[in-house]
C-alpha positions, 0 to 999 in steps of 0.5 A, spaced: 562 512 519 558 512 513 557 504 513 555 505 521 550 511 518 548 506 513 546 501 517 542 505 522 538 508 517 536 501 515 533 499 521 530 505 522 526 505 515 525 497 516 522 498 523 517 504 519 516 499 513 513 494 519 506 499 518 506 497 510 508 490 512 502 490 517 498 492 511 499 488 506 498 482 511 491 485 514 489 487 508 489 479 505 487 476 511 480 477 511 480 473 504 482 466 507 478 467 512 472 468 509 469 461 507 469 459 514 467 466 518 461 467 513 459 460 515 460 461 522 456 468 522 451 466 517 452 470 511 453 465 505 446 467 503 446 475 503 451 478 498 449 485 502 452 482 509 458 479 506 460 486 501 460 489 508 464 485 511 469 484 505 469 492 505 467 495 512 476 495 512 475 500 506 472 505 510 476 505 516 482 505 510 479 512 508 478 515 514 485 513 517 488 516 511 484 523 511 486 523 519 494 521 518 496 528 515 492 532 519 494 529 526 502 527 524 503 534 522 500 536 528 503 532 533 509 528 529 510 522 525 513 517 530 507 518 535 501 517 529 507 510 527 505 508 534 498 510 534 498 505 528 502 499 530 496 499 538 490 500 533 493 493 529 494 490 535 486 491 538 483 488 530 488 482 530 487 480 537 478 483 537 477 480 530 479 473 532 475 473 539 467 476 537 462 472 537 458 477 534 458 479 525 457 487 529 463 487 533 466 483 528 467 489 522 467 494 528 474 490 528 475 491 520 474 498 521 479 499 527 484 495 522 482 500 516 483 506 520 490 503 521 491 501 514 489 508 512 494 511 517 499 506 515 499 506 508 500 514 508 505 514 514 510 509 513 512 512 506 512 518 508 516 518 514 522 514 510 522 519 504 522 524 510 530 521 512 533 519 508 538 521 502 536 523 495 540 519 492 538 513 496 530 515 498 527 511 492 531 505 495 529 506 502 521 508 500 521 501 496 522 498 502 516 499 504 513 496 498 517 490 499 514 490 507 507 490 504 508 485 499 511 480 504 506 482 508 501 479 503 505 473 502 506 472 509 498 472 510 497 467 503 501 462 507 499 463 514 491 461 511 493 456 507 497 452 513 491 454 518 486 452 514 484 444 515 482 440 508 475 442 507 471 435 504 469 435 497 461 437 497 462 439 504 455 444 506 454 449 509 453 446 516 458 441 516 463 448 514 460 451 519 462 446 526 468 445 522 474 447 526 476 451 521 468 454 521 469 455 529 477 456 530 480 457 525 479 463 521 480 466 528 488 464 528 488 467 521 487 473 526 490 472 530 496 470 527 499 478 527 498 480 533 506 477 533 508 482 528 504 487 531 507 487 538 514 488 534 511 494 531 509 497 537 515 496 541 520 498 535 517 504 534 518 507 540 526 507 539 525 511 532 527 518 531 522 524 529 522 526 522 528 531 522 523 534 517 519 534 521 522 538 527 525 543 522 518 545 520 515 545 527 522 550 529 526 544 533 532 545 528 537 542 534 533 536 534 533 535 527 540 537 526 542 531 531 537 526 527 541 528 521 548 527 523 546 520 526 544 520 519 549 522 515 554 526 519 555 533 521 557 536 514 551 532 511 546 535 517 548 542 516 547 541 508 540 538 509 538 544 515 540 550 510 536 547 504 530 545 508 530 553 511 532 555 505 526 553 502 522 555 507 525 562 508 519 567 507 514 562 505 507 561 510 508 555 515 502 553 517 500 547 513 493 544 513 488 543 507 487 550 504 494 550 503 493 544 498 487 549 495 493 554 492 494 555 485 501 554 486 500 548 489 494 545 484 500 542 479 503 537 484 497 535 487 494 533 481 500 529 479 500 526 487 492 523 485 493 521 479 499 517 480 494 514 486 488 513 482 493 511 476 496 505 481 489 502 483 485 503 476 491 500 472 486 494 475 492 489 479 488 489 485 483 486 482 487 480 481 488 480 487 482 482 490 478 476 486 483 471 484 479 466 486 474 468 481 480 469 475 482 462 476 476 459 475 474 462 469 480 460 467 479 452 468 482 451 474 479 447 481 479 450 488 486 447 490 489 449 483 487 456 485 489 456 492 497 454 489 496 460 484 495 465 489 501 463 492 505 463 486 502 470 485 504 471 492 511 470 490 512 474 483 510 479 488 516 479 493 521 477 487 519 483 483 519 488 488 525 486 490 527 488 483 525 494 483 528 496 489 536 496 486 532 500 480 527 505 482 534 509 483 538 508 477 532 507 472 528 513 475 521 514 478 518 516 470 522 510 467 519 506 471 511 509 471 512 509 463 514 502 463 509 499 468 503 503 465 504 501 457 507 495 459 500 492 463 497 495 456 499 490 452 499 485 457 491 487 459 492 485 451 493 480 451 489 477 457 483 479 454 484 476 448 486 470 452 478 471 454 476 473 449 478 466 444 477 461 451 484 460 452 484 457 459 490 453 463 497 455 463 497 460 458 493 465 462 496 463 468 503 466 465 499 472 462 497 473 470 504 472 472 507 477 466 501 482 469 504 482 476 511 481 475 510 488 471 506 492 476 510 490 482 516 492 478 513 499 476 507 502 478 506 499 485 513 501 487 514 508 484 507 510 486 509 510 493 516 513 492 513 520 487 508 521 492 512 521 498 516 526 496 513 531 490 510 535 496 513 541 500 516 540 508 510 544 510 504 540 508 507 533 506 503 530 512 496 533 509 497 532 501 499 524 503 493 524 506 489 526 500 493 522 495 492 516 500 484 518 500 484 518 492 488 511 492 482 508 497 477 511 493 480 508 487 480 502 490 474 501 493 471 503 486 476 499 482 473 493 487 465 494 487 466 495 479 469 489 477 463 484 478 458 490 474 463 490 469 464 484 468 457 482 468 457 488 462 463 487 458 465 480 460 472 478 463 475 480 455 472 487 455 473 489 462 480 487 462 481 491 455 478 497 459 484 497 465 488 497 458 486 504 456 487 506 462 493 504 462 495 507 456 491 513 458 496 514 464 501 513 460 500 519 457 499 523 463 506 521 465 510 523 459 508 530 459 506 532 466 511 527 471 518 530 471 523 525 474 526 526 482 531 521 481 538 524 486 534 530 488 533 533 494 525 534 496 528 542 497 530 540 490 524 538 487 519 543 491 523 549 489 522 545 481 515 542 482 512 549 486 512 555 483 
């Protein structure tokens, strides 16, 4: 019965995890195809042109995660889940057919809004089923989903796109079939696993939390015994009224405003902000620029993506069989004086000129370390130091702080390292890390094995 219950608990976190996974793939995409769409619309030479088509999903990001906390605690989370999965159909398949540079980023925007409500929703609902003593694992599933999604995205470009001639220009880019045709297909290609989502989706069950916050308790009892039997459902339904028992039910952002709450809301920020301004994305985000300072020709660079790409996936998987065994703190520790060195190093390696393999093994050593630690505990922390009745609207604000992070962490580098030069700038994410580090030894508590009536009755006071 137990591995009966186990194993349904699996499916149904993995089929929310796809959200992440369509993340993680909509949100690279755009970077493969952007050498062929710029030629096509014509923006190669208007950097304001081509800003708004790399952060126009931003945006649509922002938007998407103010939204999904407020409309899945109204009206339950599967049926936001199912919002989402509709929305990455419509920019896979609208995105690859415009014709027009307009139509095309009003596309990025509908891709940014799901984004936003995946990226907040999908971890949610996971910590919101499963057991304390396996939550962490299961939430990492979606971190595991965003990263194969960006693995998936980097290998899908690669195999699409044709050889591009040394010393091809503009016009011949631009007639190419990858100009024409092919960053189309790059589009295109998630509608598959798109469509998976959206059909999956409609077999989820409601959050049990969920129910048993809006006075449905018979059907979060039923959840919870597929879950994990009927011993286990009614243990979990006592705690959650247990926890609720006297206290105001009607979540919603002026909850977020009461003093009781101003601790573990800034924990939830800062563990956001902290997840972007550690400065990983900008690897990611501008990995085509790294590498080239770093010596590197433009077929090198597309190979280190992929192999940035897969030290991504490994990593992740590692710290799905830790996260729950070493701890959410343990690991947040790690990550954010780990990367402190690490940026160290990196920036010397800048710093002296040091280019080729001993740059690329830093960058590795960067990610390995992130992907294991802050980009994984993050997620976790935030998706369960909140109460039952406001989960959905504190998602959302921590989720909103995460893609204004981003979107500052992304606009920043190219000022900061015209400013302090690769080595400064580097040095600077650095102090930043060690800063966070800081912040985690002396305000984050662990949650590892406990319940989130546990940790709310521990966190709000």
């Amino acid at each position: 019965m137990k591995n009966q219950s186990n194993s349904y608990l699996f499916l149904i976190a993995l089929i929310s995890a796809m959200g992440g996974f369509l993340f993680g793939y909509d949100w690279v995409v755009i970077g493969g195809a952007k050498p062929f769409y710029e030629q096509y619309f014509q923006i190669a030479d208007s950097p304001v042109m081509q800003g708004w088509a790399m952060s126009s999903a931003l945006v649509g990001c922002l938007v998407g995660a103010l939204s999904a906390g407020k409309l899945s605690d109204r009206l339950g989370r599967k049926p936001i889940l199912i919002l989402a999965a509709g929305l990455f159909i419509c920019t896979a398949i609208g995105t690859g057919a415009v014709h027009s540079f307009t139509l095309f980023n009003v596309f990025r925007l509908v891709g940014g809004f799901a984004i936003g409500i995946a990226s907040s929703l999908s971890p949610m609902y996971i910590a919101e089923i499963a057991p304390a003593h396996l939550r962490g694992r299961f939430v990492s599933i979606n971190q595991l989903t965003i990263v194969l999604g960006i693995l998936a995205s980097q290998i899908v470009n690669w195999q699409i796109a044709e050889p591009v001639a040394m010393g091809a220009t503009h016009d011949m880019i631009r007639e190419s079939w990858n100009g024409q045709t092919g960053w189309r297909w790059m589009f295109w290609a998630m509608t598959v696993p798109a469509a998976l989502f959206f059909m999956f989706s409609f077999i989820l069950p409601e959050s049990p939390r969920w129910l048993a916050s809006s006075g449905r308790s018979e059907a979060a009892l039923k959840v919870f015994t597929r879950i994990g039997g009927g011993d286990y459902a009614r243990r979990e339904l006592d705690a959650i009224q247990a926890s609720s028992s006297g206290k105001d039910q009607q979540g919603g952002f002026k909850q977020l405003l009461r003093p009781a709450m101003y601790k573990v809301l800034t924990i939830g920020i800062v563990m956001a902000v902290l997840q972007q301004w550690c400065g990983i994305n900008v690897i990611f985000n501008y990995a085509q620029e790294i590498f080239m300072a770093a010596g590197y020709g433009v077929s090198d660079v597309l190979m280190n993506i992929v192999v940035t790409g897969i030290t991504n996936v490994i990593f992740t998987v590692l710290a799905m069989f830790v996260v729950d065994r070493w701890g959410r703190k343990a690991l947040t520790l790690i990550g954010s004086f780990g990367l402190a060195i690490i940026y160290t190093f990196m920036g010397a390696a800048y710093y002296f000129h040091i280019t080729g393999m001993v740059l690329l093994v830093i960058v590795v050593m960067a990610i390995a370390c992130y992907a294991m630690t802050l980009a994984t505990a993050m997620w976790v922390i935030i998706s369960e130091i909140f109460p039952n009745r406001i989960r959905g609207v504190a998602m959302s604000v921590c989720t909103f702080a995460l893609w204004a992070a981003c979107f500052i962490l992304t606009y920043s580098f190219p000022v900061l390292n015209n400013t302090l030069g690769a080595a400064g700038t580097f040095w600077l994410y650095g102090v930043i890390c060690l800063a966070g580090g800081v912040f985690v030894v002396f305000y984050l508590p662990e949650t590892k094995g406990k319940s989130l009536e546990e940790i709310e009755k521990e966190l709000v006071k």
